[in-house]
ZAMARGU-4260 file (C-alpha; in steps of 0.2 Angstrom, whole numbers, plus 5000, padded with zeros to 4 digits):
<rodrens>
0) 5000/5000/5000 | 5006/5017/4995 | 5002/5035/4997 | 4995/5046/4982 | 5009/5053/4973
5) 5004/5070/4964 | 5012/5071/4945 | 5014/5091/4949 | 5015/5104/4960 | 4998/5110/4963
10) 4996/5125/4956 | 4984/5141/4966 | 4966/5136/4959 | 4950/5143/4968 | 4937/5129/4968
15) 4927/5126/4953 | 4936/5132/4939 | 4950/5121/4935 | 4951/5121/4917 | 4961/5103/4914
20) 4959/5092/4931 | 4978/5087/4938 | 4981/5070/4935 | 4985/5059/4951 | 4993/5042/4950
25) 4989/5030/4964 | 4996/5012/4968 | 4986/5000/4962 | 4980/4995/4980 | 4971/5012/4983
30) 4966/5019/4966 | 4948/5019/4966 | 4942/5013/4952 | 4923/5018/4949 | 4918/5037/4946
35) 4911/5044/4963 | 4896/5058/4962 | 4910/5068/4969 | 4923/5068/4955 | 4929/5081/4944
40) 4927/5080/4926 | 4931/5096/4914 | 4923/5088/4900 | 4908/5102/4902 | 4923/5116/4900
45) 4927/5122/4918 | 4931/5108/4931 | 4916/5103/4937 | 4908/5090/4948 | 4900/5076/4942
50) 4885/5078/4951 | 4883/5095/4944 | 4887/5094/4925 | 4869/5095/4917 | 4871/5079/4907
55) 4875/5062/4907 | 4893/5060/4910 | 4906/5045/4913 | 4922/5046/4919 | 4932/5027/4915
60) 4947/5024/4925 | 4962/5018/4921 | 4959/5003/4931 | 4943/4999/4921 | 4952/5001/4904
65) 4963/4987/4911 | 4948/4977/4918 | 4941/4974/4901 | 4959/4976/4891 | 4952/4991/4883
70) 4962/4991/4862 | 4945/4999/4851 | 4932/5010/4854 | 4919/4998/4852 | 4926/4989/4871
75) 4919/5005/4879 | 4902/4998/4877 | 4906/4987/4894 | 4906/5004/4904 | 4891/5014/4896
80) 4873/5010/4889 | 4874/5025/4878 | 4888/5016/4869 | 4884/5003/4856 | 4895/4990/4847
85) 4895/4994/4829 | 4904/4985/4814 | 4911/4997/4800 | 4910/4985/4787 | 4925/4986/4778
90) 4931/4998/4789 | 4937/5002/4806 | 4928/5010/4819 | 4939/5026/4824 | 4925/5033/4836
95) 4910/5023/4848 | 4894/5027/4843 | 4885/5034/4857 | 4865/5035/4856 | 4863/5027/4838
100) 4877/5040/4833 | 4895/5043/4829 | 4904/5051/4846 | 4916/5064/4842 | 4934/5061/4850
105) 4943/5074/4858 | 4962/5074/4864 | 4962/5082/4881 | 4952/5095/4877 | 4954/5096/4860
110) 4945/5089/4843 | 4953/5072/4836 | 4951/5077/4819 | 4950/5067/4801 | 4933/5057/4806
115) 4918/5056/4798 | 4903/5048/4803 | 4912/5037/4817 | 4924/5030/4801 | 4938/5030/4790
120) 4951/5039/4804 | 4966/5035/4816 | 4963/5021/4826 | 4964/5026/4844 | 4979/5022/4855
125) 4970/5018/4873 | 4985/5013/4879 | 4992/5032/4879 | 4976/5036/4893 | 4975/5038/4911
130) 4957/5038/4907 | 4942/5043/4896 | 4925/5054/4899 | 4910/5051/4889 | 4894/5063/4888
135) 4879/5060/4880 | 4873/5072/4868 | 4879/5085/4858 | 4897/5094/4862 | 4897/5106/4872
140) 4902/5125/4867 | 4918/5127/4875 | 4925/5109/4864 | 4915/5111/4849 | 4905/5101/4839
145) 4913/5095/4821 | 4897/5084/4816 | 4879/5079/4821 | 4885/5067/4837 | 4877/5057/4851
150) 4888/5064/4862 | 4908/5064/4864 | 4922/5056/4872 | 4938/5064/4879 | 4954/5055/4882
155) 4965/5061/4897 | 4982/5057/4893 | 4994/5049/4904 | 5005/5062/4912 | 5020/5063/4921
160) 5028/5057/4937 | 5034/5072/4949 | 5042/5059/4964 | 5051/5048/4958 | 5054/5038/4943
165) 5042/5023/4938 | 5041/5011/4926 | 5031/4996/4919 | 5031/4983/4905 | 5017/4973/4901
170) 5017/4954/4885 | 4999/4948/4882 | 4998/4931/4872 | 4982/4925/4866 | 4969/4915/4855
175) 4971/4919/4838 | 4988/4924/4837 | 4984/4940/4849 | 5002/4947/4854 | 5005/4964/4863
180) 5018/4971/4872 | 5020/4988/4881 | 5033/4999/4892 | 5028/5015/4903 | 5042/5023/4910
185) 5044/5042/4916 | 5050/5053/4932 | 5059/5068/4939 | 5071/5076/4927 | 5085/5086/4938
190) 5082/5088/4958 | 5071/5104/4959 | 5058/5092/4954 | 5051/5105/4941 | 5051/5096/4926
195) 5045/5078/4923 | 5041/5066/4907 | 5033/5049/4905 | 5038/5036/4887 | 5026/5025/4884
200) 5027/5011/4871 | 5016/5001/4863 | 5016/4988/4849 | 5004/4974/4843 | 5007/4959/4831
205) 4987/4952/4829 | 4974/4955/4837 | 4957/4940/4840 | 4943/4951/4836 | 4955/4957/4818
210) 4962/4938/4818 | 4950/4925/4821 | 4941/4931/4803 | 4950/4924/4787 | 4962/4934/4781
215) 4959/4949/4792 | 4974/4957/4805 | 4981/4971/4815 | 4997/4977/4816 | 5004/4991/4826
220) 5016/5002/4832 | 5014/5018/4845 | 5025/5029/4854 | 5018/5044/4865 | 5029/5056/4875
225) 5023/5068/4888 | 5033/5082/4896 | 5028/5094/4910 | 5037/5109/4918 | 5030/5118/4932
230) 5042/5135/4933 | 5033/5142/4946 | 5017/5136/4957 | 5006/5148/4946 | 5012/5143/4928
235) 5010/5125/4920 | 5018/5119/4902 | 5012/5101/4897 | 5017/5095/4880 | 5012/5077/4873
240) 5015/5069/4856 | 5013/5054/4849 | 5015/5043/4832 | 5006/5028/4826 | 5007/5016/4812
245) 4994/5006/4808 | 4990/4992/4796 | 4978/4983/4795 | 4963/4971/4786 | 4947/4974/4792
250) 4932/4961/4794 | 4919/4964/4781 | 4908/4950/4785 | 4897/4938/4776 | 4889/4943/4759
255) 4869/4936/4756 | 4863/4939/4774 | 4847/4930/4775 | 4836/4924/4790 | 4845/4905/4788
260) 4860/4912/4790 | 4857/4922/4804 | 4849/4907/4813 | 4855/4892/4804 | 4873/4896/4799
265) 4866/4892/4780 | 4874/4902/4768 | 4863/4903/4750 | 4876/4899/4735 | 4876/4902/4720
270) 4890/4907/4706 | 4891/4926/4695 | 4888/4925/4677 | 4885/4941/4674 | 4875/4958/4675
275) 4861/4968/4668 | 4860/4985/4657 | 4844/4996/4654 | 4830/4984/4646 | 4827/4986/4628
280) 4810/4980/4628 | 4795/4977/4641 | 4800/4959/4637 | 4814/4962/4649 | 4809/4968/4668
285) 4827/4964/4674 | 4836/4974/4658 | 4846/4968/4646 | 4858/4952/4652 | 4877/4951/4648
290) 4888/4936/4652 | 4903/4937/4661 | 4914/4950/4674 | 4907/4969/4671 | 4899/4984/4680
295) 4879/4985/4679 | 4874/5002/4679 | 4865/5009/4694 | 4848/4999/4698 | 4852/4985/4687
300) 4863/4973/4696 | 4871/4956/4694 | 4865/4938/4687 | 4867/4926/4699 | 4866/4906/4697
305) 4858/4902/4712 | 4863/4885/4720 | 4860/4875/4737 | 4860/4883/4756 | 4877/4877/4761
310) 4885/4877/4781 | 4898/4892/4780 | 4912/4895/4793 | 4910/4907/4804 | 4927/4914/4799
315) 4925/4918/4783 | 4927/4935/4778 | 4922/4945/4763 | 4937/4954/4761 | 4952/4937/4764
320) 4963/4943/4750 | 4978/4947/4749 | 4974/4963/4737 | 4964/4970/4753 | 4974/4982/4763
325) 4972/4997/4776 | 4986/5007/4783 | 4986/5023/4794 | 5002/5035/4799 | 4997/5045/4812
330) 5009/5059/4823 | 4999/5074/4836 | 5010/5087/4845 | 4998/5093/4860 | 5003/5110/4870
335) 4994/5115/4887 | 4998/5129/4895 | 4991/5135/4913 | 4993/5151/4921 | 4984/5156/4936
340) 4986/5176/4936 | 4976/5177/4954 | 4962/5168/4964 | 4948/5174/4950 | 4958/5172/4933
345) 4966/5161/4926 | 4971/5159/4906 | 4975/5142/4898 | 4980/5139/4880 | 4978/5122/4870
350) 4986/5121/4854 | 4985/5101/4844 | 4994/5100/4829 | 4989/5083/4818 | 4997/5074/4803
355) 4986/5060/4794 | 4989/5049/4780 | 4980/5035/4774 | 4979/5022/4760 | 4962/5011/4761
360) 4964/4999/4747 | 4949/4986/4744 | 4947/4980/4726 | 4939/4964/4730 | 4925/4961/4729
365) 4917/4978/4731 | 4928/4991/4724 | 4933/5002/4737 | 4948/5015/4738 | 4948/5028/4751
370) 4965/5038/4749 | 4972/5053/4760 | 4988/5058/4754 | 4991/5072/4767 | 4980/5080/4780
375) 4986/5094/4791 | 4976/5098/4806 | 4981/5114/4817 | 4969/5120/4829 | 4969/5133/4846
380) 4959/5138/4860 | 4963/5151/4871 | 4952/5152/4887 | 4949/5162/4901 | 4941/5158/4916
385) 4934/5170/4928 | 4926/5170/4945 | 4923/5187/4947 | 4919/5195/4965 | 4902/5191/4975
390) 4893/5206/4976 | 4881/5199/4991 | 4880/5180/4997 | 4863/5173/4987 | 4873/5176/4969
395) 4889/5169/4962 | 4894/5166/4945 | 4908/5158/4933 | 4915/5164/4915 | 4923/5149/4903
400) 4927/5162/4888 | 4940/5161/4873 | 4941/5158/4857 | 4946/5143/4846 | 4956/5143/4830
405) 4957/5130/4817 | 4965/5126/4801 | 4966/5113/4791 | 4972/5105/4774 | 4969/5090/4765
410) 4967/5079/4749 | 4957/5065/4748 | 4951/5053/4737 | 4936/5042/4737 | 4931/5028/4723
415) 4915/5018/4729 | 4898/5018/4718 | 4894/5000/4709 | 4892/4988/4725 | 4898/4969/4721
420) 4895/4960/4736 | 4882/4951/4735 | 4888/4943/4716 | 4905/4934/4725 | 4900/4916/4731
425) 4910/4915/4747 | 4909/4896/4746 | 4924/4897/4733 | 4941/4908/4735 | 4939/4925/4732
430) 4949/4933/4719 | 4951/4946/4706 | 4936/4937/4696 | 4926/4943/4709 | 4927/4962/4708
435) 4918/4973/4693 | 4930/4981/4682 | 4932/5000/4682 | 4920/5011/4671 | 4931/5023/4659
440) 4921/5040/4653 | 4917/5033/4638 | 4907/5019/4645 | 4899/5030/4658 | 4894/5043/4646
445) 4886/5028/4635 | 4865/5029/4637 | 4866/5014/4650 | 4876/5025/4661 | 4873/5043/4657
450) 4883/5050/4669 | 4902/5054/4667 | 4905/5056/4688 | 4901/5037/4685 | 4918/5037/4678
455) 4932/5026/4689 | 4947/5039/4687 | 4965/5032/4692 | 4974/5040/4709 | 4988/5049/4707
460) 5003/5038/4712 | 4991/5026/4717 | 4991/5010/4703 | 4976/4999/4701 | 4968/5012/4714
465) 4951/5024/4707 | 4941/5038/4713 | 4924/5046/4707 | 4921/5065/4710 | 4905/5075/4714
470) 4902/5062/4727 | 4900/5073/4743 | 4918/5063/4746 | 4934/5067/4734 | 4941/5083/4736
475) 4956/5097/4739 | 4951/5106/4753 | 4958/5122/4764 | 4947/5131/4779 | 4948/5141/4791
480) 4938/5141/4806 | 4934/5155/4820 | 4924/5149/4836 | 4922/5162/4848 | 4912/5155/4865
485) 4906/5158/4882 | 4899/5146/4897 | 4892/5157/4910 | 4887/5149/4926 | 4877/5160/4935
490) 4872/5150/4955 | 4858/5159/4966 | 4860/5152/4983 | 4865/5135/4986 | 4851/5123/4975
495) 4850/5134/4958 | 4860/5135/4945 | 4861/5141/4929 | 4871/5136/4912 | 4869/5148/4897
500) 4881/5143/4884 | 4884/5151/4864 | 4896/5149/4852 | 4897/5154/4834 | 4907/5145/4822
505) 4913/5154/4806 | 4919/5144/4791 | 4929/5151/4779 | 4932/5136/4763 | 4940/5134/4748
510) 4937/5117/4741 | 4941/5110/4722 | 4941/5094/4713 | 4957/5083/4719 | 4973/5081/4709
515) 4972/5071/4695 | 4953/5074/4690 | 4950/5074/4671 | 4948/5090/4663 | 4935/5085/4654
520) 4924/5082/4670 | 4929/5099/4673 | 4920/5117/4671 | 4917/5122/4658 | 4911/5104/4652
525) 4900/5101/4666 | 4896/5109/4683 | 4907/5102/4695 | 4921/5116/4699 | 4929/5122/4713
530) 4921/5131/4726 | 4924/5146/4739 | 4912/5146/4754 | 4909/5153/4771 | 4897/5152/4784
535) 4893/5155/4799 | 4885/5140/4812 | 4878/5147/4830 | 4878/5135/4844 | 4866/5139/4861
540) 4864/5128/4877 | 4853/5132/4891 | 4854/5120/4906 | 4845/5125/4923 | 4849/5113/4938
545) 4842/5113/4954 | 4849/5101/4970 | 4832/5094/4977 | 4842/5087/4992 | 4858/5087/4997
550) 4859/5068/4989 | 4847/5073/4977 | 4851/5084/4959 | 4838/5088/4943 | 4845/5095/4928
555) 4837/5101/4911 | 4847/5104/4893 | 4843/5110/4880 | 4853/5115/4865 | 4850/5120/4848
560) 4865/5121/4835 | 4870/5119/4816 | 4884/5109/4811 | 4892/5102/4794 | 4891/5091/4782
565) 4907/5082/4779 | 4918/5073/4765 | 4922/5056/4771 | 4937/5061/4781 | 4930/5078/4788
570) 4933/5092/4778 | 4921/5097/4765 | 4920/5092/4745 | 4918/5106/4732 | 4899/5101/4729
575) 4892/5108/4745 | 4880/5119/4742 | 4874/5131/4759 | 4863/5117/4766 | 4875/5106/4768
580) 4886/5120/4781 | 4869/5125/4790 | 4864/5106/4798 | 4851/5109/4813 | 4852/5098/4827
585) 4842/5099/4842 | 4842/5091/4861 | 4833/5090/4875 | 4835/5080/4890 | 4830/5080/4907
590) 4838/5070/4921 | 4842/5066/4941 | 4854/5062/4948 | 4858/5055/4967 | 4871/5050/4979
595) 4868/5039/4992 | 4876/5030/5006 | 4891/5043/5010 | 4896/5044/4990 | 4898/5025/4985
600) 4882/5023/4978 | 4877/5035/4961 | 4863/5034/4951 | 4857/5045/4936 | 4842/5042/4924
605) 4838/5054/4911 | 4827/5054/4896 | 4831/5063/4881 | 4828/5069/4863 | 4840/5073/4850
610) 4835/5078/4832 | 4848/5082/4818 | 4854/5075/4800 | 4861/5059/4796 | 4870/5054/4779
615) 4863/5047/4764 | 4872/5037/4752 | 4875/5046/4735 | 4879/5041/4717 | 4893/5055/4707
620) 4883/5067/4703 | 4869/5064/4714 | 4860/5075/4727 | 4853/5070/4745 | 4868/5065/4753
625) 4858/5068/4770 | 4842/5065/4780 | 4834/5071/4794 | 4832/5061/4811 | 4828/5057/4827
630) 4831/5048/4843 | 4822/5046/4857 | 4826/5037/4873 | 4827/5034/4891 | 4844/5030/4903
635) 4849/5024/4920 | 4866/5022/4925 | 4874/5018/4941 | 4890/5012/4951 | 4893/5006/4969
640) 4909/5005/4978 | 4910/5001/4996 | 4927/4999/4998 | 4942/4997/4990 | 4940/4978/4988
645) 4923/4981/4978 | 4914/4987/4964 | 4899/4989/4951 | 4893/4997/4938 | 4877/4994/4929
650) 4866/5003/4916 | 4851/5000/4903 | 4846/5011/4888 | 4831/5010/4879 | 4834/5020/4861
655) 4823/5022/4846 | 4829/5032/4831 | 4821/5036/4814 | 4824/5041/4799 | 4812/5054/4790
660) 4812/5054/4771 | 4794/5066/4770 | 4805/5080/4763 | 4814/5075/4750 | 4807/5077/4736
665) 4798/5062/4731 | 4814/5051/4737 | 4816/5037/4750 | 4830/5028/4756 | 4842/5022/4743
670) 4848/5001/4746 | 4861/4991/4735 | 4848/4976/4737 | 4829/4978/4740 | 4827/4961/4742
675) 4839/4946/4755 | 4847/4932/4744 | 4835/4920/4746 | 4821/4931/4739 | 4832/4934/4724
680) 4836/4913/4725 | 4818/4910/4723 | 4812/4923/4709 | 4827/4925/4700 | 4832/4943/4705
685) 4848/4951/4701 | 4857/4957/4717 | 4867/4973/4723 | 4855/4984/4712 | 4856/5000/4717
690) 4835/5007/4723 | 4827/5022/4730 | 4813/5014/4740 | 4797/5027/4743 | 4798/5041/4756
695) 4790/5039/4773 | 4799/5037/4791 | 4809/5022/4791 | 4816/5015/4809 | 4832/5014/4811
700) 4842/4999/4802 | 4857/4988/4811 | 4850/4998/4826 | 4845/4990/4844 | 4833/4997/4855
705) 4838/4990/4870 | 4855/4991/4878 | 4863/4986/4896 | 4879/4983/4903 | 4884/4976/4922
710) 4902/4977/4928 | 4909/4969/4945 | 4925/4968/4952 | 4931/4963/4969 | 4950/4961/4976
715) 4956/4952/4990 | 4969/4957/5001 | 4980/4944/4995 | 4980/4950/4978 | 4969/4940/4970
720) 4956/4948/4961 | 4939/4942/4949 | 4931/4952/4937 | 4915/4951/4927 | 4905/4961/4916
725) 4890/4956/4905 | 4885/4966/4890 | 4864/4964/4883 | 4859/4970/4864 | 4841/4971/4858
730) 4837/4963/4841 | 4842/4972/4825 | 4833/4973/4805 | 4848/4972/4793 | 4838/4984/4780
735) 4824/4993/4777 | 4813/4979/4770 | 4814/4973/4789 | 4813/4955/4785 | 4830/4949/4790
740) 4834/4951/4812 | 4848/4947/4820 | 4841/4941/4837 | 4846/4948/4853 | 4863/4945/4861
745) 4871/4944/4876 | 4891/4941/4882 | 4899/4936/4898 | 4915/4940/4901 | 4929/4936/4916
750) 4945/4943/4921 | 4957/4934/4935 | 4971/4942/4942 | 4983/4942/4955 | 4993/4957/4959
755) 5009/4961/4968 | 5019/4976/4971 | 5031/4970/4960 | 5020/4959/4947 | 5004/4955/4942
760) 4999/4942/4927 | 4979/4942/4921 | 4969/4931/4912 | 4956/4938/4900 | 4941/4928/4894
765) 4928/4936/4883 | 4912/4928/4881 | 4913/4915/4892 | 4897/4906/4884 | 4900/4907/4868
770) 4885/4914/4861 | 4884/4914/4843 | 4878/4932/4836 | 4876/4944/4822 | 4876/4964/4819
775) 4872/4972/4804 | 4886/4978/4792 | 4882/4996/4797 | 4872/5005/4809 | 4859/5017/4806
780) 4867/5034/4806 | 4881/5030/4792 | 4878/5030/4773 | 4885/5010/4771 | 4867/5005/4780
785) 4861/5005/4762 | 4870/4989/4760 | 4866/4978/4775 | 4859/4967/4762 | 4875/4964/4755
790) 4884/4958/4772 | 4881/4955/4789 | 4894/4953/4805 | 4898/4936/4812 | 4903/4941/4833
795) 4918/4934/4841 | 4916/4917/4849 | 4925/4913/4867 | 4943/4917/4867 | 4955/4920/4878
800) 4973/4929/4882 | 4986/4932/4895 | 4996/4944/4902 | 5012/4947/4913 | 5016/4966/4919
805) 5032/4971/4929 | 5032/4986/4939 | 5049/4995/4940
</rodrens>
């Protein structure tokens, strides 16, 4: 047993209105673990208990992020029933989802940028935490919002060690060839004890929920450094930086979902032998059919020899080949500085600088290339937080004010129209045979096509790799961004309180078709050209709260904001037109929450309704790339911890979301396949057709209602320690047709450890039952649910892995 150690002189701070909360490291035998009503969280903007911050907010220790082994976003949903598993088909998930929508990342305070939609950016390095806040619903104004989000999650970095020096190393083996190793070292630099830094390490060589599908992996490499130096008790400098490389092959799943292979493990067969143009002739419903490997225009899909229902592997993976790759080189260079000028002010400064590059490479079967061949992200926030005097005892109040700067440059590239899923027949090895060749302008300008963004173009310095333009996605871009924001917390007496929030966001963008574009695609031969824009976006949150009893707190929110659309990588694509910069999103949301039995036991239910737009999937040269809609839905979370030696956490969500196409002109939701395999088996139906169903309201697709989590831990005195934590799903539709369910799911999970000063070795083993279950391909909110007829997810089985860690 050991003392707290602080990582820093404490620096002068009146209470309330710390802007980044010091980091304290404890020894493992007294760290508590489970976030008490009591604890700070600056994720609001000023420091702020728990308790007191007017929406749902979890704080996840670092102790829990070692419970569960925490690698990817989507092992968060064991702490939060907000959080939902999701599978980005073909992709990886770079942010959680967070009330049936993407969860914008921050870094300390600061936006993690080049994300869209949950997708497509740098995967997260957990293992460069202390720990992680998650709040529901949209950002606050002090952060930001980037995107129409379910809320947000901010990493805490790990931070020096002031004391003394310490040090730890940690090798996990595992199931499916899961090996990862890791080294943490930092301490003192020089006697005055005024500077500090901490190294951490990581590296990964496969990973089970990469490895156990055919042909799929991960492969890592991750180095952070932090460096802290306290000149003086009033002034504090952090700097972190970190840089990852990552390559990878995602699972894509298993094309022709149908019912028997949801419940049956019976895959419907079934070889290609070709694809459809426009029909001739009434005598041809289906179009015109042509033999052999070639793309069908949009809406007229592929010929399929349908054969027997077959058993299928579990395994098997849409994208195991060898021409599939994915590969990410990430750096960020973070700067706080704190400086308390007196008991009332105090000034800190946040400066994040980002380089991203990425190569997504998926030519079989679904041709998909998603390219960034630079991205430069530099963004600043300069706050000031003021207390200023009471003028009599029954009023108080609180200023979080500043303004945040942002710029950023980027190219990116984006090929991904003519779907060809559903025509590979994943009985056989997949190969080149089973991708559609690339359109040339000739053939997309022909009268099947009659559209020249149909046009696969080649990347520059990319062979064998295509992109389309005017698809909301490809694009040059530069902007600028200008946020000015205040949170004033006004408090009369001791119960009420008051949060009026604003912000405005200005937007100043130049956006143009991406190097190597075709000049004949160009103005003055068509309309796509490049584009100067700006706009202005305000953001307003209201949040009265009001302490009941002393145990007892009610809080209220509402906000109402505009936000943008975004290009797959989040920037913005020459095509926008104003609507797509003014996106309207809404919440409100009530809730209590109450402390009981001297702090260790918290509970907080809330229910809540958040409106905004989602994206559509688009053809080149097509319009509606988003859609308005909604969710509704009630939350109770809780924890419970005693002791040292014990505790809980448990939640349950119930979510409903919906889509409304009633505006848009005449058009519903687009889908690659109207129809599941065996409907197409039994009538004869080409597949991956490309459809815009009628408008309406549609509910949700790949999207559960129900949600719950349940977490224990207890610790003996000896060492010995047993962890369990449960995570429940509601049933899913794969597609708007609603035929196709993937039944509700459940896992059961264990950890055993035993823990010295000097050692600790842990076993992991994730769902202990082994229950069998799907999700859809995609979830509601992103633009790939159109084709969760083309593929569904097969979840991870038991498995198991093991670790050793020295401390030093």
């Amino acid at each position: 047993m050991s003392d707290p150690t602080q990582t820093s002189p404490p620096i002068s701070t009146p209470p309330g209105i710390s802007q980044l909360p010091e980091v304290t490291v404890y020894a493992q035998e007294e760290k508590p673990t489970t976030a008490a009503p009591k604890e700070q969280s600056s994720v609001y903007g000023p420091n702020l208990s728990i308790m007191d911050i007017p929406r749902d907010v979890l704080h996840v220790s670092q102790e829990q992020l070692k419970t569960v082994m925490v690698q990817q976003v989507n092992d968060l949903v064991a702490f939060n029933p907000s959080i939902n598993p999701t599978q980005a088909t073909g992709n990886v998930v770079s942010e959680p989802v967070i009330r049936g929508l993407p969860a914008t990342m921050f870094r300390n305070g600061m936006l993690v940028g080049f994300s869209s939609g949950g997708n497509w950016g740098p995967i997260l390095n957990f293992n460069a935490d202390d720990s992680i806040d998650t709040v529901t619903g949209p950002v606050s104004v002090v952060y930001g919002p980037q995107e129409f989000a379910g809320g947000y999650v901010n990493e805490i970095t790990k931070q020096p060690f002031f004391d003394r020096f310490h040090g730890d190393a940690f090798y996990t083996v595992g199931m499916y060839d899961t090996n990862m190793w890791n080294i943490d070292i930092g301490g003192p630099i020089g006697t005055e004890k005024k500077l500090a830094y901490r190294f951490d390490y990581f590296g990964q060589e496969g990973y089970a929920p990469y490895n156990y599908y055919d042909g799929s992996y991960l492969n890592r490499e991750c180095g952070y450094l932090t460096i802290t130096w306290n000149p003086t008790d009033n002034i504090q400098i952090n700097w972190n930086g970190e840089i990852d490389q990552n390559d990878f092959l995602p699972y894509a799943g298993i094309n022709r979902p149908t019912q028997n292979l949801i419940n049956s493990g019976l895959y419907q067969s079934g070889s290609w032998i070709g694809y459809y143009t426009p029909p001739t002739s009434p005598s041809q419903p289906f179009g015109q059919f042509h033999p052999g490997q070639g793309t069908p225009p949009p809406g007229f899909g592929y010929a399929i020899n349908w054969g027997p229902l077959v058993p299928i592997s579990t395994r098997a993976n849409l994208f195991n080949t060898s021409l599939d790759t994915s590969r990410q080189l990430y750096a960020v260079s973070q700067a706080i500085a704190t400086i308390q000028l007196n008991e009332e002010l105090k000034i800190v400064n946040n400066t994040l600088f980002e380089y991203y590059q990425t190569n997504v490479a998926q030519p079989v079967p679904d041709p998909t290339w998603v390219v960034m061949p630079y991205g430069l992200n530099l963004a600043d926030r300069l706050e000031i937080l003021w207390t200023p005097e009471k003028e009599n005892s029954w009023f108080s109040q609180f200023f979080d004010t500043g303004l945040a700067f942002r710029f950023l440059s980027d190219e990116e590239y984006s090929g991904s129209w003519h779907p060809t899923s559903n025509q590979a027949d994943m009985t056989k090895p997949i190969t080149l045979a089973d991708a559609s060749i690339p359109v040339p302008y000739p053939v997309a300008i022909s009268p099947a096509y009659n559209n020249p963004f149909l046009t696969d173009i080649p990347i520059p310095s990319h062979p064998g790799e295509y992109f389309n333009v005017d698809n909301f996605a490809s694009t040059q871009c530069n902007f600028l961004e200008f946020s000015p924001f205040v949170l004033d917390i006004l408090h009369f007496g001791e119960k009420t309180t008051l949060f009026l929030g604003a912000r405005v966001d200005s937007y100043f963008v130049k956006a143009q078709p991406p190097s190597g574009t075709p000049a004949v695609l160009l103005a003055p031969y068509t309309n796509y050209e490049p584009t100067s824009t700006s706009a202005l976006l305000p953001q307003i949150t209201i949040s009265p709260t009001y302490r009941i009893l002393p145990w007892m707190s009610w809080y209220a929110t509402y906000y109402f904001g505009q936000t943008t659309a975004q290009s797959i990588l989040g920037t913005f694509a020459p095509e926008f037109t104003s609507t797509y910069y003014h996106q309207t999103q809404s919440l409100y949301e009530t809730g209590l929450k109450c402390s009981f039995l001297h702090d260790s036991l918290f509970l907080g239910l809330s229910a809540y309704a958040q409106s905004g737009f989602i994206p559509a999937f688009v053809l080149p040269g097509g319009t509606t790339p988003t859609v308005s809609a909604d969710i509704q839905g009630v939350q109770l979370q809780g924890s419970y911890q005693p002791n040292n030696h014990f505790w809980i956490n448990f939640g349950f969500n119930y979510m409903q979301g919906y889509e409304n196409w009633t505006q848009t002109d005449g058009v519903g939701p687009t889908t690659f396949t109207p129809y599941t395999a065996s409907v197409a088996a039994q009538y004869g139906l080409p597949v991956s057709q490309i459809i815009s169903l009628a408008p309406g309201i549609y509910p949700f697709i790949g999207f559960p209602k129900e949600y719950g989590n349940l977490m224990l831990s207890y610790k003996f005195n000896s060492g010995f320690g047993i962890s369990l934590w449960t995570i429940e799903q509601g049933g899913q539709f794969l597609s708007y047709d609603y035929s196709v369910r993937a039944p509700a799911w459940y896992t059961i999970n264990a950890s055993l450890f035993y823990a010295t000063k000097h050692w600790e070795i842990r076993i992991w083993l994730y769902n202990l039952t082994d229950h069998h279950y799907w999700i859809a391909g995609a979830p509601g909110f992103t633009p790939a649910r159109s084709a969760n007829l083309e593929y569904a997810a097969f979840q991870m089985p038991f498995w198991a892995q093991a670790m050793v860690r020295i401390n030093f």
